[in-house]
PDB file of N, CA, C and O in Angstrom, chain B, residues numbered from 101:
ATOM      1  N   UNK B 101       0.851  -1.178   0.000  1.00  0.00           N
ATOM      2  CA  UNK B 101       0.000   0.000   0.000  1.00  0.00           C
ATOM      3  C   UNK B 101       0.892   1.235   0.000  1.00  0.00           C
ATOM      4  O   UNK B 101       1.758   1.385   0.861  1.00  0.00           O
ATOM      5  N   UNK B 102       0.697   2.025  -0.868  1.00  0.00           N
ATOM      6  CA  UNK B 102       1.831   3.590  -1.161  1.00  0.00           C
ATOM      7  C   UNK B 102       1.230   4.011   0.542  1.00  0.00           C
ATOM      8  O   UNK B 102       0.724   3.454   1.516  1.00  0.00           O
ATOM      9  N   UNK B 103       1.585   5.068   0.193  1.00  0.00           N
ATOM     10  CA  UNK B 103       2.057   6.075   1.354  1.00  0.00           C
ATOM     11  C   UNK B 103       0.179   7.500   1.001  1.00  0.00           C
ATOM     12  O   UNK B 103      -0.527   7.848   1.947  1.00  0.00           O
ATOM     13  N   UNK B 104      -0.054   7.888  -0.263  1.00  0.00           N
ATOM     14  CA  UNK B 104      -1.323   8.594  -0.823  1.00  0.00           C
ATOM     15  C   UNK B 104      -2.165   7.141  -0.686  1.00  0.00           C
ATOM     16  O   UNK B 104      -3.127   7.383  -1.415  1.00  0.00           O
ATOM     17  N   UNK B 105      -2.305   6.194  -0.334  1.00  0.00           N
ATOM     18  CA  UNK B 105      -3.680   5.508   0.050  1.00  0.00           C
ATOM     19  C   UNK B 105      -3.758   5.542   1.284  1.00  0.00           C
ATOM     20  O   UNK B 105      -4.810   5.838   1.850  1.00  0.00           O
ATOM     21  N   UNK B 106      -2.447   5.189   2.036  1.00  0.00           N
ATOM     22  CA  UNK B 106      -2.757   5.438   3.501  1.00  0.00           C
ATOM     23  C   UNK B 106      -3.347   6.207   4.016  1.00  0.00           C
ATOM     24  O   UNK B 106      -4.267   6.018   4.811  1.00  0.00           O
ATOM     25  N   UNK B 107      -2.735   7.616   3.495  1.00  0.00           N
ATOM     26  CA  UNK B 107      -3.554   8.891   4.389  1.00  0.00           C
ATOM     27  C   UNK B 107      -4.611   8.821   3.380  1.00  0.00           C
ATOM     28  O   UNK B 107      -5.486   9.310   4.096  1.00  0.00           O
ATOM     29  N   UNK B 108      -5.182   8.604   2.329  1.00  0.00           N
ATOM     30  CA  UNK B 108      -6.636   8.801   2.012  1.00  0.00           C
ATOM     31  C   UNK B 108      -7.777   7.507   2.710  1.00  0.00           C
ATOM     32  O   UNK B 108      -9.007   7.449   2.700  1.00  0.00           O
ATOM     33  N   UNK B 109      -6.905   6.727   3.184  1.00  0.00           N
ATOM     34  CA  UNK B 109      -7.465   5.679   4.610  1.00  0.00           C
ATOM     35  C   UNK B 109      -8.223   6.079   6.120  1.00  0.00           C
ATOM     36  O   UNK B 109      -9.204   5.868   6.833  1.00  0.00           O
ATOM     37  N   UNK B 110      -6.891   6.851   5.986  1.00  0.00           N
ATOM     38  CA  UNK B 110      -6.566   7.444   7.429  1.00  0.00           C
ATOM     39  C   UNK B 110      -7.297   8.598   7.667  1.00  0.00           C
ATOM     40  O   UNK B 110      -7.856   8.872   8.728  1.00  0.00           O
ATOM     41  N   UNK B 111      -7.271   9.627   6.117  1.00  0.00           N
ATOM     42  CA  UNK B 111      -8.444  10.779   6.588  1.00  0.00           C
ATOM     43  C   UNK B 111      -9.795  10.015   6.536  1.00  0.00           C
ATOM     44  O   UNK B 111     -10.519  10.295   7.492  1.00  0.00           O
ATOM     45  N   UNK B 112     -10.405   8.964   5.505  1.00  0.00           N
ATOM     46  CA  UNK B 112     -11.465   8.637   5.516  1.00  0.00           C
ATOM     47  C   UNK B 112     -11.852   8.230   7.014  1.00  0.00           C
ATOM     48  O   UNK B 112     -12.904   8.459   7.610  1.00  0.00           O
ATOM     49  N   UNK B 113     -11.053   7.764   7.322  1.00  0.00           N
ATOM     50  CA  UNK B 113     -11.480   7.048   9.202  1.00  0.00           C
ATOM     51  C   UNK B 113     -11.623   8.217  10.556  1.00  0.00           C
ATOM     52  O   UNK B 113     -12.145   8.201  11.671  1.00  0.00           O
ATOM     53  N   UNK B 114     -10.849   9.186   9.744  1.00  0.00           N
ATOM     54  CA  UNK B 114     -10.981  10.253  11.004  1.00  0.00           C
ATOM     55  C   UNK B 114     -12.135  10.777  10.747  1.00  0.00           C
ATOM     56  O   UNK B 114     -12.858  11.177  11.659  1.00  0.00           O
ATOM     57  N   UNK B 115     -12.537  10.865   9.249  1.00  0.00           N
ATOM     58  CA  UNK B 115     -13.388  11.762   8.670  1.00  0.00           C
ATOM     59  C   UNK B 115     -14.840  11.142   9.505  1.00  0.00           C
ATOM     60  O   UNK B 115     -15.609  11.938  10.045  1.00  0.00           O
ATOM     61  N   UNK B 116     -15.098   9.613   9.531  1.00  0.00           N
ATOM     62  CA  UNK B 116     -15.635   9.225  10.472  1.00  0.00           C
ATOM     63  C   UNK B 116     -15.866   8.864  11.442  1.00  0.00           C
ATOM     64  O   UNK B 116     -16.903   8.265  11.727  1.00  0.00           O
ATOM     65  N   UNK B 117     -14.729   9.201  12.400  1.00  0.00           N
ATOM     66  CA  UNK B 117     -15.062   9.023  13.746  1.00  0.00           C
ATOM     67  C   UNK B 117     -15.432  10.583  14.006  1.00  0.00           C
ATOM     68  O   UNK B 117     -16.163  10.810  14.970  1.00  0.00           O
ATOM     69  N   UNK B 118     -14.975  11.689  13.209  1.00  0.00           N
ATOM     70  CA  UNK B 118     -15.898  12.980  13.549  1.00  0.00           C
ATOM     71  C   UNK B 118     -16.975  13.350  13.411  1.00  0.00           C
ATOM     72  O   UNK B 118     -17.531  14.241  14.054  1.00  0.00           O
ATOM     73  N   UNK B 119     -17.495  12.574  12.369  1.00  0.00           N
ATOM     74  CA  UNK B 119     -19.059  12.749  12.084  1.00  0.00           C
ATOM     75  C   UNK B 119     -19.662  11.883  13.296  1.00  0.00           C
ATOM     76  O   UNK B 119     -20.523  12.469  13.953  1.00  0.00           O
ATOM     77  N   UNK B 120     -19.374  10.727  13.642  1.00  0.00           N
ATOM     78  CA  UNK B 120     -19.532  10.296  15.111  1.00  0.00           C
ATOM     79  C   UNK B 120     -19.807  10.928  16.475  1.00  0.00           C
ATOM     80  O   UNK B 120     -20.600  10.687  17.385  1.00  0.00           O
ATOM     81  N   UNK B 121     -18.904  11.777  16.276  1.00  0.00           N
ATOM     82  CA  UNK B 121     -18.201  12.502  17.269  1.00  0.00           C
ATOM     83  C   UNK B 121     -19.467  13.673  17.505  1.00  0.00           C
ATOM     84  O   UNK B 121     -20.070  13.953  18.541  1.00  0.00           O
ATOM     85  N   UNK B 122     -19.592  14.167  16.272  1.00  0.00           N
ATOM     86  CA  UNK B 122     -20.430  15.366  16.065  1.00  0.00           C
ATOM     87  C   UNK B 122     -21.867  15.122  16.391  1.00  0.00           C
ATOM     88  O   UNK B 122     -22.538  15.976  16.971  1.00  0.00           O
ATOM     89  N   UNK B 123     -22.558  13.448  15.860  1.00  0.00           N
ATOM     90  CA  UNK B 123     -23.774  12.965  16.502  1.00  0.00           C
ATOM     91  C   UNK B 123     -23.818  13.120  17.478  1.00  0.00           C
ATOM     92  O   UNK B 123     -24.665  13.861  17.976  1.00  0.00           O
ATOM     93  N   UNK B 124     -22.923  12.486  18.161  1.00  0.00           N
ATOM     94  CA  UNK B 124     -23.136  12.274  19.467  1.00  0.00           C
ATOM     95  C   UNK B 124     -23.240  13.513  20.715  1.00  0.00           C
ATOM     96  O   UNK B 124     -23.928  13.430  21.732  1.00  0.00           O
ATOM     97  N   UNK B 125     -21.913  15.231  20.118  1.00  0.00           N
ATOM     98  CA  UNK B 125     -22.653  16.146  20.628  1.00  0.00           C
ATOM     99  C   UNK B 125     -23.578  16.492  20.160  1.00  0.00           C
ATOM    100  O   UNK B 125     -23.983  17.396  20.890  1.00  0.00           O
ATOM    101  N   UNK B 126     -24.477  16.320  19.074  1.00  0.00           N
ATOM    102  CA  UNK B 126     -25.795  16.838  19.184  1.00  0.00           C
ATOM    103  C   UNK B 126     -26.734  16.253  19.943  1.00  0.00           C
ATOM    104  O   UNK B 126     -27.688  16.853  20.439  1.00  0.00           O
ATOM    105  N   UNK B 127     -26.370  14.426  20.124  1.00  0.00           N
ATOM    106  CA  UNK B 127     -27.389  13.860  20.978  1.00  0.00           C
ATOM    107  C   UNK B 127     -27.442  14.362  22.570  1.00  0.00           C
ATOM    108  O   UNK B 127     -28.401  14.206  23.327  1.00  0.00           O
ATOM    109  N   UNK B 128     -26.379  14.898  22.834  1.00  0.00           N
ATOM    110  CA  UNK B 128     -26.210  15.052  24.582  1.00  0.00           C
ATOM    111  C   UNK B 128     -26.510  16.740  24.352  1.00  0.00           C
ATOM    112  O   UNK B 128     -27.038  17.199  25.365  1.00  0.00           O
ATOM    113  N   UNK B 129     -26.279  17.902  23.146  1.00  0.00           N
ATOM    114  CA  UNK B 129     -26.971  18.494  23.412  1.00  0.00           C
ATOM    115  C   UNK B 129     -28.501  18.971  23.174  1.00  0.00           C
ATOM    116  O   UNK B 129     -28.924  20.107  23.387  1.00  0.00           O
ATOM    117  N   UNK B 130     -29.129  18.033  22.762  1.00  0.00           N
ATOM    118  CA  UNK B 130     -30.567  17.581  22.622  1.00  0.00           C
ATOM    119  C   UNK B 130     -31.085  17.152  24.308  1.00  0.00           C
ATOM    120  O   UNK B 130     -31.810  17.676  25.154  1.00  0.00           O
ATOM    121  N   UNK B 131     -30.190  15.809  24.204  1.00  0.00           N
ATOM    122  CA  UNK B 131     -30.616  16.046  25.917  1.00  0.00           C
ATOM    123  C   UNK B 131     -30.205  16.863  26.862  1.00  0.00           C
ATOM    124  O   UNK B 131     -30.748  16.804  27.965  1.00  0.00           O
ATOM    125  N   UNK B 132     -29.396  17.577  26.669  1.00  0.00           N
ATOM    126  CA  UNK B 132     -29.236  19.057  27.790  1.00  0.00           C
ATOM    127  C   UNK B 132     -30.423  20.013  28.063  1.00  0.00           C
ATOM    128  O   UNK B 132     -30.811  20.589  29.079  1.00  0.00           O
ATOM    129  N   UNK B 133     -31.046  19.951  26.226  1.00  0.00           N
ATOM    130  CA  UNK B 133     -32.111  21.132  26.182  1.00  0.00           C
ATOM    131  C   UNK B 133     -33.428  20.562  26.518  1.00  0.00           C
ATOM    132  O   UNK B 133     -34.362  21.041  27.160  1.00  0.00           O
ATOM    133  N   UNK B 134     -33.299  19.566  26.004  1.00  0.00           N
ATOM    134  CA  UNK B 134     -34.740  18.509  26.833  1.00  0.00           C
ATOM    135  C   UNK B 134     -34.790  18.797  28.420  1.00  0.00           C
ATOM    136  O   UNK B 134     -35.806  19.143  29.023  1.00  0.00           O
ATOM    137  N   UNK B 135     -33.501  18.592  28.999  1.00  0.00           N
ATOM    138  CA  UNK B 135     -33.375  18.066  30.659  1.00  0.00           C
ATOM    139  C   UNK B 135     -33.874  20.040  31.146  1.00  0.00           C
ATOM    140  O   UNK B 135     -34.822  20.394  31.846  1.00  0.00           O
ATOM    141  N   UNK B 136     -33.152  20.650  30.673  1.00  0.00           N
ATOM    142  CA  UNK B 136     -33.667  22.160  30.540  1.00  0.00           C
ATOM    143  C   UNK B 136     -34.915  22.433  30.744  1.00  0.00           C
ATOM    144  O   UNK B 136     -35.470  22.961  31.707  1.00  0.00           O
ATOM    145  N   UNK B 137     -35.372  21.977  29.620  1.00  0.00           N
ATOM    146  CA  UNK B 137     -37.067  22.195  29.105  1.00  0.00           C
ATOM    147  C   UNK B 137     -38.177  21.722  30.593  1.00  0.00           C
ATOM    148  O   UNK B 137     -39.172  22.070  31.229  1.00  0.00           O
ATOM    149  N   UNK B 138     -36.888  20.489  30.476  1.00  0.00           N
ATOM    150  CA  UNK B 138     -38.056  19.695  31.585  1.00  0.00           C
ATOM    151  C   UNK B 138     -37.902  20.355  32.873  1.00  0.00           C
ATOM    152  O   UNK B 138     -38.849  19.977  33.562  1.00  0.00           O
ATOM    153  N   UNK B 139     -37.138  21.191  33.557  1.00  0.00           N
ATOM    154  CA  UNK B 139     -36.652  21.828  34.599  1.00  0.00           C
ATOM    155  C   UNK B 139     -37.368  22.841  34.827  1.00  0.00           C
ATOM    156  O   UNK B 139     -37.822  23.125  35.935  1.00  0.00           O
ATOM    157  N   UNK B 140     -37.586  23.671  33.488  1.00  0.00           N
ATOM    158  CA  UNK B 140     -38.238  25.149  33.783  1.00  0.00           C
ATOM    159  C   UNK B 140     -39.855  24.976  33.438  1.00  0.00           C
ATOM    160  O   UNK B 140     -40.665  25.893  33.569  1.00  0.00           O
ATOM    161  N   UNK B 141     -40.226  23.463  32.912  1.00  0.00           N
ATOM    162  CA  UNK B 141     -41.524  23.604  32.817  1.00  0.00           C
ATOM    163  C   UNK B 141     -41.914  23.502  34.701  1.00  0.00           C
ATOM    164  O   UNK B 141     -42.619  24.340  35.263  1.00  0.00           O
ATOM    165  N   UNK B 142     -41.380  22.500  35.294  1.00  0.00           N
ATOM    166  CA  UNK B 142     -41.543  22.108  36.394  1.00  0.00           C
ATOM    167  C   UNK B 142     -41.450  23.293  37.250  1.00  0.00           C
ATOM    168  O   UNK B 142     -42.380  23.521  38.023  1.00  0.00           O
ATOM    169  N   UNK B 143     -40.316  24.169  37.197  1.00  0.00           N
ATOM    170  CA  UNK B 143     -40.542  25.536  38.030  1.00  0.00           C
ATOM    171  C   UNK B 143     -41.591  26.186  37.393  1.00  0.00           C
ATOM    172  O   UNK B 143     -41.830  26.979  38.304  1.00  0.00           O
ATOM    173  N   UNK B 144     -42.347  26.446  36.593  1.00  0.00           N
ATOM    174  CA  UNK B 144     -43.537  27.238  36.002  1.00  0.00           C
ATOM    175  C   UNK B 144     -44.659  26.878  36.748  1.00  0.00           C
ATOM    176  O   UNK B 144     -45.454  27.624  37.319  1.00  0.00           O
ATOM    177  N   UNK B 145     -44.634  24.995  36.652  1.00  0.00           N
ATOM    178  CA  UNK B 145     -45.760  24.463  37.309  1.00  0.00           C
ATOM    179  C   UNK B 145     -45.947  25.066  38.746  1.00  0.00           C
ATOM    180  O   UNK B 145     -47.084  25.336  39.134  1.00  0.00           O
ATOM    181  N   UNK B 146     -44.956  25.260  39.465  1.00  0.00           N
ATOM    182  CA  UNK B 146     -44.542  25.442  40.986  1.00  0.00           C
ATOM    183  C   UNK B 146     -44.834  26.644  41.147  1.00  0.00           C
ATOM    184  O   UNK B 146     -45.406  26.928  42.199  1.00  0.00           O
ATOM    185  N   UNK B 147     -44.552  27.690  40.204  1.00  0.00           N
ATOM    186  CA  UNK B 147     -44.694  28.542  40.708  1.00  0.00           C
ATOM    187  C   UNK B 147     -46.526  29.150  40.472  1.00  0.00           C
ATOM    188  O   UNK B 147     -47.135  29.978  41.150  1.00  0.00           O
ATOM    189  N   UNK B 148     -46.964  28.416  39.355  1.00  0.00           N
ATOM    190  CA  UNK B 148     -48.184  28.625  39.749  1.00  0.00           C
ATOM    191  C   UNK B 148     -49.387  28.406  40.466  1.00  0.00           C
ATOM    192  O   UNK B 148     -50.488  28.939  40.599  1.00  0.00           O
ATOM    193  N   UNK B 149     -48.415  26.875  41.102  1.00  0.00           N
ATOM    194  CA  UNK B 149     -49.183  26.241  42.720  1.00  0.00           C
ATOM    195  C   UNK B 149     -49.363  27.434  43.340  1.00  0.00           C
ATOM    196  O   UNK B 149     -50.404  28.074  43.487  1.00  0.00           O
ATOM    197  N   UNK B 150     -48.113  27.707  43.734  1.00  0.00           N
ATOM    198  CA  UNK B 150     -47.491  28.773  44.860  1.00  0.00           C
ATOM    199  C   UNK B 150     -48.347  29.899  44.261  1.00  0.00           C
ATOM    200  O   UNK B 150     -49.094  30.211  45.189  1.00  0.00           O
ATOM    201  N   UNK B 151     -48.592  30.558  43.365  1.00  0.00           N
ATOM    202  CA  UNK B 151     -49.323  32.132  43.017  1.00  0.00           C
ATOM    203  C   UNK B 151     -51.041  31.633  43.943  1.00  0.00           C
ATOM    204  O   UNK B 151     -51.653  32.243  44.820  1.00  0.00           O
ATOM    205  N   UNK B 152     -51.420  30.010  43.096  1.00  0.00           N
ATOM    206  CA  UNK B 152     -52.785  30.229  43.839  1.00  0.00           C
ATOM    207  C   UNK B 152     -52.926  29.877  45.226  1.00  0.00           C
ATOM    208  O   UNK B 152     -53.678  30.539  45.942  1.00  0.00           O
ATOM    209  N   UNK B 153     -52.189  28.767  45.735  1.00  0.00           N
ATOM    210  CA  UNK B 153     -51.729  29.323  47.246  1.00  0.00           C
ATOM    211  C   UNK B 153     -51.916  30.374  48.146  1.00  0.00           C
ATOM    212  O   UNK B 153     -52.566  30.440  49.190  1.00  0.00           O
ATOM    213  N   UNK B 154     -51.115  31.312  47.451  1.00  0.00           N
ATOM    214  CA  UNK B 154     -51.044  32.510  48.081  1.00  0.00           C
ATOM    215  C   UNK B 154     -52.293  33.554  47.907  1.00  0.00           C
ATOM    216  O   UNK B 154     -52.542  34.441  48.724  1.00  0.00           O
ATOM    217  N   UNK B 155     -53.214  33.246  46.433  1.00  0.00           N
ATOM    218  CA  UNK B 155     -54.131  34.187  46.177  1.00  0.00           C
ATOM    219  C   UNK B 155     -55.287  33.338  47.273  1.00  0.00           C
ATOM    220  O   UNK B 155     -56.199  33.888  47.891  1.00  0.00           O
ATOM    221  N   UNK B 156     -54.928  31.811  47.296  1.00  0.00           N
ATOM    222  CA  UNK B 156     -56.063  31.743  48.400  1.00  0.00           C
ATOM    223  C   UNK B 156     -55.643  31.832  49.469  1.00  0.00           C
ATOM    224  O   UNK B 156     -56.356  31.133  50.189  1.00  0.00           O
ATOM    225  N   UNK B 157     -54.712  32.392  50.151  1.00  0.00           N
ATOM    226  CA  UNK B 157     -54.344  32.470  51.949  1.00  0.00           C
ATOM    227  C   UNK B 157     -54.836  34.041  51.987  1.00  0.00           C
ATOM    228  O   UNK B 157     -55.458  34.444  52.969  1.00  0.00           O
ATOM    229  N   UNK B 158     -54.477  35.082  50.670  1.00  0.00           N
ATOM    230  CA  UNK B 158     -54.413  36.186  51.159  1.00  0.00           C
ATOM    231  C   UNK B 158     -56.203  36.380  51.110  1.00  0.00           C
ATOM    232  O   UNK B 158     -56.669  37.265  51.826  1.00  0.00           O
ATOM    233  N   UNK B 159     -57.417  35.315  50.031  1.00  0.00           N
ATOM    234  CA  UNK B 159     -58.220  35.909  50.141  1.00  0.00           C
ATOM    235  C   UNK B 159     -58.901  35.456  51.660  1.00  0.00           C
ATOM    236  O   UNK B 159     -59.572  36.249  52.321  1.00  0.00           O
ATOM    237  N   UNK B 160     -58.575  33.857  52.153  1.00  0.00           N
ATOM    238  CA  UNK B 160     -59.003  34.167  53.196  1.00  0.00           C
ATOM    239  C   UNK B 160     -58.700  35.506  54.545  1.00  0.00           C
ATOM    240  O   UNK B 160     -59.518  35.890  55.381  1.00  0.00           O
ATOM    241  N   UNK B 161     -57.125  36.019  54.337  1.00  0.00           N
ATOM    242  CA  UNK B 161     -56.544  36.724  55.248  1.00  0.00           C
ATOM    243  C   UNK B 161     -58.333  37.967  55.237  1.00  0.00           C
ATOM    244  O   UNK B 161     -58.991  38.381  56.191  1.00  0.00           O
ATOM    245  N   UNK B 162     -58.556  38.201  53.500  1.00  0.00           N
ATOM    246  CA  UNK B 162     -59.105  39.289  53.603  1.00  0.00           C
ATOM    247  C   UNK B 162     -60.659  39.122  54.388  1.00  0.00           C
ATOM    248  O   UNK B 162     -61.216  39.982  55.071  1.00  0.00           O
ATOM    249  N   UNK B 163     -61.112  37.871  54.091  1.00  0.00           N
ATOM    250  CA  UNK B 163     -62.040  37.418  54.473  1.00  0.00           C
ATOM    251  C   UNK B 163     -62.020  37.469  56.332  1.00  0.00           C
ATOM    252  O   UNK B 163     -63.002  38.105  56.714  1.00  0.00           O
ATOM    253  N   UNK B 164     -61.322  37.059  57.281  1.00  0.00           N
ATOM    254  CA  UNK B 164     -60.717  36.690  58.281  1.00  0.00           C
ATOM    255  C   UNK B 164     -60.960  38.327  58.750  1.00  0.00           C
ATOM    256  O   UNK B 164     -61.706  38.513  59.712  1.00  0.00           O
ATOM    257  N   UNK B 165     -60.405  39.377  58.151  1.00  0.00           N
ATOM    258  CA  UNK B 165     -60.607  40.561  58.271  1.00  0.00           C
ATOM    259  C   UNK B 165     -61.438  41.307  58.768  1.00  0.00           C
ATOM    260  O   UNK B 165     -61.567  41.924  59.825  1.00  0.00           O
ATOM    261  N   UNK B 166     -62.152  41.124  57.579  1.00  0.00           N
ATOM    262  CA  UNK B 166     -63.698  41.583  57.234  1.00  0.00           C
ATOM    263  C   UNK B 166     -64.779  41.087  58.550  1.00  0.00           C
ATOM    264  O   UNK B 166     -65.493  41.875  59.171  1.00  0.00           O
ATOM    265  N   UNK B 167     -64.711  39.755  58.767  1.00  0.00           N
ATOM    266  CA  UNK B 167     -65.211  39.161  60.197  1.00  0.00           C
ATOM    267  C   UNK B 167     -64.607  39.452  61.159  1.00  0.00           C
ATOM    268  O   UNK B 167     -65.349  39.223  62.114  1.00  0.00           O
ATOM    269  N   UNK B 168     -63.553  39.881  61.537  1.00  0.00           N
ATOM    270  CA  UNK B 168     -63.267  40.541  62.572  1.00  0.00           C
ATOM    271  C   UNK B 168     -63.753  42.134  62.831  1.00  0.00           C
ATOM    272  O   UNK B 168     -64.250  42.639  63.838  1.00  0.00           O
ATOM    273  N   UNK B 169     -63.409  42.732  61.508  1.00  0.00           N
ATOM    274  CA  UNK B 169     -63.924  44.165  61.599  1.00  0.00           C
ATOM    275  C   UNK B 169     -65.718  43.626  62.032  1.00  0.00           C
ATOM    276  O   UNK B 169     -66.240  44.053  63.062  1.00  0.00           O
ATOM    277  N   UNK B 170     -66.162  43.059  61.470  1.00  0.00           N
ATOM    278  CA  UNK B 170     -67.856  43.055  61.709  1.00  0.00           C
ATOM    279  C   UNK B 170     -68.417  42.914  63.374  1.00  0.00           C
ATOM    280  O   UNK B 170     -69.307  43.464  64.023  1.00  0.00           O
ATOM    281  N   UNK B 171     -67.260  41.746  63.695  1.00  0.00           N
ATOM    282  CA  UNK B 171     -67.338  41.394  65.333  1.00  0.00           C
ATOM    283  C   UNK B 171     -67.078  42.815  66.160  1.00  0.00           C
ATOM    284  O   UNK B 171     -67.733  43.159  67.144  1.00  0.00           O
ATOM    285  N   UNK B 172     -65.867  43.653  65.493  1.00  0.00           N
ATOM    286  CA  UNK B 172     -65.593  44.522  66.524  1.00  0.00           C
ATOM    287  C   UNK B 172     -66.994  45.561  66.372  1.00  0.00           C
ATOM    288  O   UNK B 172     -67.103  46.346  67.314  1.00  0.00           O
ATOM    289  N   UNK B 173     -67.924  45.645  65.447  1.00  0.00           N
ATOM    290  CA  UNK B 173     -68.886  46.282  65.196  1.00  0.00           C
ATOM    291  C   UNK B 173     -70.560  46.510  65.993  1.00  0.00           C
ATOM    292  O   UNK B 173     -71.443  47.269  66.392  1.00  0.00           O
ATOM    293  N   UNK B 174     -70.020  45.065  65.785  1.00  0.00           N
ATOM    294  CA  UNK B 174     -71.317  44.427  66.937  1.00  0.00           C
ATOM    295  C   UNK B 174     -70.987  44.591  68.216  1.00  0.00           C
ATOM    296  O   UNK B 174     -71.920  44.320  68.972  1.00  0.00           O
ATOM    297  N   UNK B 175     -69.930  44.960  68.778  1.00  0.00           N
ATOM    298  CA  UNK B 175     -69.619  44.565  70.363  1.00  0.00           C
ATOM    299  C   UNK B 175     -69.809  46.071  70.605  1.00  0.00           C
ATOM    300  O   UNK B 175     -69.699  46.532  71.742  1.00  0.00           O
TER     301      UNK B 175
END
């Protein structure tokens, strides 16, 4: 085998272990942006527990209020 088949061997083989190479960062950064995706949907979810949570503590607070002001009314 000359010496011009070798390296047209040798680039063909690198040539594919980079295209390899290159799948494979797209597959891990596919799953980076997936694992991402899945992270900030989950804080969205949370945080909109937490908003109605809070819209129902503060409406009882207001409620809780309102019956107290009425009690101090009556007395």
């Amino acid at each position: 085998m000359n010496v011009s088949r070798r390296w047209t061997n040798r680039t063909a083989k690198l040539l594919k272990e980079n295209e390899q190479l290159r799948k494979r960062g797209t597959d891990v950064s596919g799953q980076l942006n997936d694992a991402v995706a899945g992270l900030q949907k989950s804080y969205e979810e949370k945080q909109r527990q937490l908003q109605n949570e809070q819209n129902a503590l503060m409406a009882k607070v207001q409620s809780l209020t309102e019956q107290l002001a009425q009690q101090g009314g009556h007395q």
